[in-house]
PAKOL-104119 format. One line per 8 residues: number of its first residue (from 1); their letters; for each residue x, z, y of C-alpha. Coordinates in nm, 2 decimals. Layout:
// PAKOL-104119
NUM = a = X/Z/Y  ...
// end
This chain:
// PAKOL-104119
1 = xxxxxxxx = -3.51/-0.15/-1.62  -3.30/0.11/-1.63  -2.94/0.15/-1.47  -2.75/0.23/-1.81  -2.85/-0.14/-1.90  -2.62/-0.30/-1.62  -2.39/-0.59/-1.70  -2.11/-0.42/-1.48
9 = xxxxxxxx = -1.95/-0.26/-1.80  -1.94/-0.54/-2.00  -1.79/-0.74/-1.72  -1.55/-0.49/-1.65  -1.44/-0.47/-2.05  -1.42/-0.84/-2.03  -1.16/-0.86/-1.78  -0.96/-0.54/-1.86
17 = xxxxxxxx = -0.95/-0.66/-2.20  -0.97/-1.04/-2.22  -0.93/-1.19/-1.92  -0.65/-0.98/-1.76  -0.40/-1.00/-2.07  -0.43/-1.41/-2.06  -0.36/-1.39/-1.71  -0.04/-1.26/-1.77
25 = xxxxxxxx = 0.04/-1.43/-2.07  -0.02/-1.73/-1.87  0.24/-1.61/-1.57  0.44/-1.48/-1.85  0.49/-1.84/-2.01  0.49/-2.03/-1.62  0.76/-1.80/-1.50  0.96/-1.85/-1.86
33 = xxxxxxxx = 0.94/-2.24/-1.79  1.02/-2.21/-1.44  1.34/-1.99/-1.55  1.42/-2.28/-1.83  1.41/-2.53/-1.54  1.64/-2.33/-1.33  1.85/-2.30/-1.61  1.88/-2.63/-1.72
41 = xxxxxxxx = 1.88/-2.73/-1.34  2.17/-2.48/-1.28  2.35/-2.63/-1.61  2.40/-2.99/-1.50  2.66/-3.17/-1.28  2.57/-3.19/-0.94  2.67/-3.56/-0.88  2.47/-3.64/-1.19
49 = xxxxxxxx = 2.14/-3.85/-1.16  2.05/-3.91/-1.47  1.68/-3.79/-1.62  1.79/-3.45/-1.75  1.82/-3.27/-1.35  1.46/-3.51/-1.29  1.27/-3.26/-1.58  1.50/-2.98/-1.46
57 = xxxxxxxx = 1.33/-3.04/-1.11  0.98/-3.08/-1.23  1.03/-2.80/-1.48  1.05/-2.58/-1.17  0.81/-2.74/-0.99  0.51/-2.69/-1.28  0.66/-2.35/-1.33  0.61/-2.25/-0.98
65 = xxxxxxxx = 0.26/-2.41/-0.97  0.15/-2.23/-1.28  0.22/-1.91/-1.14  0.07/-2.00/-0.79  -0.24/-2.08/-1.00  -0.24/-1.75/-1.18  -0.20/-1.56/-0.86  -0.52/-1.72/-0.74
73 = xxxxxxxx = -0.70/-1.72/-1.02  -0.63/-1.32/-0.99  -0.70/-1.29/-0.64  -1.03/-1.47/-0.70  -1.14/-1.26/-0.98  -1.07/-1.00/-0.76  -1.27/-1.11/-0.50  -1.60/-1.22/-0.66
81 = xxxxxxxx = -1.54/-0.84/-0.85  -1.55/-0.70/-0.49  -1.82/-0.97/-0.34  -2.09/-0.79/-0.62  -1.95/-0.45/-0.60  -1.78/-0.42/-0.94  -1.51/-0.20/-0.95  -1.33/-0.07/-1.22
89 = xxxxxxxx = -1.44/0.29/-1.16  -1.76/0.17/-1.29  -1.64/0.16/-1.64  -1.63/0.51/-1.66  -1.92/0.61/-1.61  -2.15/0.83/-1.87  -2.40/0.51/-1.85  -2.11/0.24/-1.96
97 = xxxxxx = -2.00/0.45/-2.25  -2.37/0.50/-2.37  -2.43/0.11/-2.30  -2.09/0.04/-2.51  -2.15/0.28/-2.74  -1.82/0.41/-2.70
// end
């Protein structure tokens, strides 16, 4: 088997084009839910203890975890990309563009 028949390029198209752009539509939407928390949060009276500053606070709390979770799920992409030696150099080479046909 050839090299120009490796799965590195695809995997590398895969994550520049699929994978990486949910990943931060993801943050994008945990970090706008976190900042709707705060804002709610912010918005109430502070001797109130009604069920409103409760979502406010888990609001927050689920934003923050969502983007804790996209961090890591970055990081281990990342990793497992650098455990097999794929990097994204790879994807230019002349035997990725005549795999891809691009």
């Amino acid at each position: 088997m050839s090299s120009s028949l490796s799965i590195v390029p695809f995997l590398n198209k895969v994550i520049d084009l699929i994978i990486n752009p949910l990943l931060l539509l993801m943050f994008a939407v945990s970090f706008l839910y976190f900042v709707y928390g705060v804002f709610n949060f912010l918005n109430q009276d502070l001797n109130s203890a009604d069920k409103t500053r409760g979502e406010s606070r888990s609001a927050i709390m689920w934003g923050i975890a969502g983007m804790v979770i996209m961090f890591s799920v970055f990081g281990i992409i990342r990793f497992v990309m650098g455990t097999f030696g794929i990097t994204s150099s790879d994807i230019n080479s002349s035997g990725a563009t005549n795999f891809l046909k691009l």
